[in-house]
DSSP file (Angstrom, degrees, kcal/mol; ACC not computed):
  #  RESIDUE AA STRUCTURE BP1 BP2  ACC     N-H-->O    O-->H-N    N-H-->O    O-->H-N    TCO  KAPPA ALPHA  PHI   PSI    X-CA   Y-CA   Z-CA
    1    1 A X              0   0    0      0, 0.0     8,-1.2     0, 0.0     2,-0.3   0.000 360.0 360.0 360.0 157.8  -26.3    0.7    6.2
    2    2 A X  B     -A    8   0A   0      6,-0.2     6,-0.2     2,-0.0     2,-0.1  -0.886 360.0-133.0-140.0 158.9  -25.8    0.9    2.6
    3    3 A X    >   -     0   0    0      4,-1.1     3,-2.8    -2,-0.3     5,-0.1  -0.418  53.5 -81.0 -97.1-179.9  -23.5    2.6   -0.1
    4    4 A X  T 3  S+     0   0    0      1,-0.2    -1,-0.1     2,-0.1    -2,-0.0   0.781 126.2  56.8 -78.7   5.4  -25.0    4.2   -3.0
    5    5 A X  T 3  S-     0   0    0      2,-0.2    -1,-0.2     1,-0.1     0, 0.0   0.345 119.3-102.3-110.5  28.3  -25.7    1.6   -5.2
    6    6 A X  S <  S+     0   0    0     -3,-2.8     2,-0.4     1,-0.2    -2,-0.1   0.270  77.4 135.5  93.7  -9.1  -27.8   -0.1   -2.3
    7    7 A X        -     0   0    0      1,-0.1    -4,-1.1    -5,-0.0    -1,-0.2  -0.801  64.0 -94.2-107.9 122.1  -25.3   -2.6   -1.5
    8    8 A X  B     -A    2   0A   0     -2,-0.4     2,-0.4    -6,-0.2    -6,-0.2   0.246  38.9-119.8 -22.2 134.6  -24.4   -3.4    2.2
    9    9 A X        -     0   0    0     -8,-1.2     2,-0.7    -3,-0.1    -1,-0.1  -0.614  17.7-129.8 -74.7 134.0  -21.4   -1.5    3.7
   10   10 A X        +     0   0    0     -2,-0.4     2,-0.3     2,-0.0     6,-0.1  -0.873  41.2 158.4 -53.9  77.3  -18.2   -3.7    5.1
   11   11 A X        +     0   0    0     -2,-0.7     2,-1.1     4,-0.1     3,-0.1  -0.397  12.3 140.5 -96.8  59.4  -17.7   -2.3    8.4
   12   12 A X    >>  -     0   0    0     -2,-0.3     3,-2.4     1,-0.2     4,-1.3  -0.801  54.8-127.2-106.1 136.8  -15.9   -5.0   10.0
   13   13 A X  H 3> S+     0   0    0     -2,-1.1     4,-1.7     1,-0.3    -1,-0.2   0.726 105.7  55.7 -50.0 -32.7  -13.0   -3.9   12.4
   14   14 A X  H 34 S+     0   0    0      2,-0.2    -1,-0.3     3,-0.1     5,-0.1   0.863 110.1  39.9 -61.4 -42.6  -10.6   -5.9   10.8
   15   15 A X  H X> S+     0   0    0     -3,-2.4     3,-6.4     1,-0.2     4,-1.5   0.987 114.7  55.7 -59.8 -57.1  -10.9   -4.6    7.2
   16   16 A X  H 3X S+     0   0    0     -4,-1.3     4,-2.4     1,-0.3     5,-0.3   0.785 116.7  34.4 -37.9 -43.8  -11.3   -1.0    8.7
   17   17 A X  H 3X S+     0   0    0     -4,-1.7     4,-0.5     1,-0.3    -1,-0.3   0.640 114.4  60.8 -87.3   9.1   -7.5   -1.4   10.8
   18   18 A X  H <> S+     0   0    0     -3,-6.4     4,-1.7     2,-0.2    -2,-0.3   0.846 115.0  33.0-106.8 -39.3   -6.3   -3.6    7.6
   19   19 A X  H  X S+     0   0    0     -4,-1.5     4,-1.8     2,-0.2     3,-0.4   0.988 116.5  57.1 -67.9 -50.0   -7.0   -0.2    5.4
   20   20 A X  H >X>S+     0   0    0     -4,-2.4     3,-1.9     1,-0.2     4,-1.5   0.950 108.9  52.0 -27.6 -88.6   -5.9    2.2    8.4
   21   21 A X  H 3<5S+     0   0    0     -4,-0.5     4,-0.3    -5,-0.3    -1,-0.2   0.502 108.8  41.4 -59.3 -34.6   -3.0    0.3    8.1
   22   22 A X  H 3X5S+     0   0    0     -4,-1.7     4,-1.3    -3,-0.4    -1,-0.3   0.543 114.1  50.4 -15.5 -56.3   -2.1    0.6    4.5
   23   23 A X  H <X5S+     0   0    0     -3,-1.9     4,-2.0    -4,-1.8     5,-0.3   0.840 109.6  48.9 -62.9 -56.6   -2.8    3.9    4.1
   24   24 A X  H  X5S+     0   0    0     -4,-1.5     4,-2.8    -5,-0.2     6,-0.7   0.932 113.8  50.8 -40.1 -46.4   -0.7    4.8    7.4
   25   25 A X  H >>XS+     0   0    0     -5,-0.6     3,-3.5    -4,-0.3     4,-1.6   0.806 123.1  33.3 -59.5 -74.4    2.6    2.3    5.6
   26   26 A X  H 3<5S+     0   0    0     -4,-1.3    -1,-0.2     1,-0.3    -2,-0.2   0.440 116.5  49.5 -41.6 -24.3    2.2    4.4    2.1
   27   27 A X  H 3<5S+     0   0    0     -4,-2.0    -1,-0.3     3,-0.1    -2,-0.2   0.687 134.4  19.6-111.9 -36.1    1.2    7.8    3.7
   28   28 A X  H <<5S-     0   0    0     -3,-3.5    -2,-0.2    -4,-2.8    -3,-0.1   0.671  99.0-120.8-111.9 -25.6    5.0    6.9    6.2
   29   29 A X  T  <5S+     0   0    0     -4,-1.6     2,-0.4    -5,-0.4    -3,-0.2   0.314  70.7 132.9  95.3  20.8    6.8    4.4    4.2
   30   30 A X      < -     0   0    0     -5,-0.9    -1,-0.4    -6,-0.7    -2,-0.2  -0.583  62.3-100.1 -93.6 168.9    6.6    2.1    6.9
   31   31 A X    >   -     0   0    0     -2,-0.4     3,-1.7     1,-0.1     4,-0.5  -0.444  26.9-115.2 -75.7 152.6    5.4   -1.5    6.3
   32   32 A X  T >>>S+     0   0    0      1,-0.3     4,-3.4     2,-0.2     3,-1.1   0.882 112.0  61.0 -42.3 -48.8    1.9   -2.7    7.1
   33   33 A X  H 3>5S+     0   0    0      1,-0.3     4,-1.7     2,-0.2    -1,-0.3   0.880 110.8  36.1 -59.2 -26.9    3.2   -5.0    9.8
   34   34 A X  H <45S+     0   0    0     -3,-1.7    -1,-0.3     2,-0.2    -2,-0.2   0.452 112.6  62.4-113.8   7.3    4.7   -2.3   11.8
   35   35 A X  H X>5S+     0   0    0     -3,-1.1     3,-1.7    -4,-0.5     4,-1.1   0.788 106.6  46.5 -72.6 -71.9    1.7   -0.1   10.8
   36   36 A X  H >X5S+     0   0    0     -4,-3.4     4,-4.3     1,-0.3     3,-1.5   0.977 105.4  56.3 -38.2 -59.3   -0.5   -2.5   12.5
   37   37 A X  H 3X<S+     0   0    0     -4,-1.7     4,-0.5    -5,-0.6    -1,-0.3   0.780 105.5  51.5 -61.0  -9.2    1.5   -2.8   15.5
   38   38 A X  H <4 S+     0   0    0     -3,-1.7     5,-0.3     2,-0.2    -1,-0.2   0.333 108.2  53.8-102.6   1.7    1.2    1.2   16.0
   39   39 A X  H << S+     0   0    0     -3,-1.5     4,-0.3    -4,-1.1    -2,-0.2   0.724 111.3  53.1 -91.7 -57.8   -2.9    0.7   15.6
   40   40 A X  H  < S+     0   0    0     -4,-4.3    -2,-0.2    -5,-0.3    -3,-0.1   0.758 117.2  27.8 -38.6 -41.8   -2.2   -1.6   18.2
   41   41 A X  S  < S+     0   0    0     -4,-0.5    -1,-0.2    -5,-0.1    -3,-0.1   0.544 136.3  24.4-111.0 -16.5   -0.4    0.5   20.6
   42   42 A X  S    S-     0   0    0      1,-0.2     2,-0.7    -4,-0.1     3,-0.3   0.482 100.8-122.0-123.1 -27.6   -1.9    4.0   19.8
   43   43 A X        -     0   0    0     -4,-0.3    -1,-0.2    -5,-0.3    -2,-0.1  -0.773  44.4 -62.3  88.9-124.9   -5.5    3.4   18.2
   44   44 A X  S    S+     0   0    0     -2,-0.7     2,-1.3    -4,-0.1    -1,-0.1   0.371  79.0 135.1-133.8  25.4   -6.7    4.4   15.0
   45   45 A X    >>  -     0   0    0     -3,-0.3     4,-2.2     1,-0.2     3,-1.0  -0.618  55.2-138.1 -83.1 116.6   -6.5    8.5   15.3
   46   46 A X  H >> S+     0   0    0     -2,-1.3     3,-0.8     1,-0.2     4,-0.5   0.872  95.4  49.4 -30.4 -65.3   -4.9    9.5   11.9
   47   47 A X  H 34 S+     0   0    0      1,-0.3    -1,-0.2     2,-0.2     3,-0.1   0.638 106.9  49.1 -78.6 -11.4   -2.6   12.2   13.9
   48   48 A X  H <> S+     0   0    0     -3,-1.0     4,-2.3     2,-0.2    -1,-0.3   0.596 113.9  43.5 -69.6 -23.9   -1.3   10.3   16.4
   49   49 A X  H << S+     0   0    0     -4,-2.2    -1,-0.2    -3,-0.8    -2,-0.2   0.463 118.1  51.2 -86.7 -10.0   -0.2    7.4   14.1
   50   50 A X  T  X S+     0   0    0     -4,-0.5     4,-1.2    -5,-0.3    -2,-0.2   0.477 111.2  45.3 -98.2 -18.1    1.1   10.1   11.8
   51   51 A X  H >> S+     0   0    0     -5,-0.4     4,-1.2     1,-0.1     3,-1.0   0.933 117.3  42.6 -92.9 -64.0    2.9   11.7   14.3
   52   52 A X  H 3X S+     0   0    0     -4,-2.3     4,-1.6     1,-0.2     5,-0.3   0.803 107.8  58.0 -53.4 -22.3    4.3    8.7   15.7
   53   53 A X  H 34 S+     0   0    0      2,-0.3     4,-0.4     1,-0.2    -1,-0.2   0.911 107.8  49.3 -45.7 -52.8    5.2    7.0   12.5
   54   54 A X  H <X S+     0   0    0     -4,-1.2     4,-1.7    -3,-1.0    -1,-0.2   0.798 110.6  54.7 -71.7 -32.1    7.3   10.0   11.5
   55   55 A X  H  X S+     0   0    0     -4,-1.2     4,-1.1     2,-0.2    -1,-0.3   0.813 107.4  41.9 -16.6 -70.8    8.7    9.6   14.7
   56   56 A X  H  < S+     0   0    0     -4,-1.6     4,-0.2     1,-0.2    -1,-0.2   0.500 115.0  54.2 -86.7 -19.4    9.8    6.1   14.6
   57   57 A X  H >4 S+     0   0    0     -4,-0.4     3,-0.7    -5,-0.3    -1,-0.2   0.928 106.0  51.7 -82.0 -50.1   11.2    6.7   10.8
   58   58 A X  H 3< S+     0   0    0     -4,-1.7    -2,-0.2     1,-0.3    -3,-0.1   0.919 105.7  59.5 -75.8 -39.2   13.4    9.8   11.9
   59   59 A X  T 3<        0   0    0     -4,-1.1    -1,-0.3     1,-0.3    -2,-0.2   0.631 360.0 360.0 -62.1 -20.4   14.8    7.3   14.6
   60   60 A X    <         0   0    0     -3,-0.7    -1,-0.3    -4,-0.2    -2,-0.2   0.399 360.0 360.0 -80.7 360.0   16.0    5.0   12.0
């Protein structure tokens, strides 16, 4: 698959959980590392990792 200027897509799982996971820290204020570990344990649906995040934040 290609983007629009013809050039090959990155789909490799790693980037994919390494942006997931980024977005998730900035979007929760939690840090990537414990973003990652919550990809790990719940799996990459946006509301469940938003829902737990906020979770885990309020508990703090």
């Amino acid at each position: 698959m290609k983007d629009g200027d013809g050039k090959p897509l990155d789909r490799s799982p790693d980037k994919n959980i390494h942006l997931l996971a980024a977005r998730l820290a900035k979007e929760t204020s939690l840090s990537e590392e414990e973003a990652r570990g919550l990809i790990k344990l719940i799996g990459t649906d946006s509301n469940s990792l938003l829902r737990e995040a906020k979770f885990l934040k309020n508990r703090h």
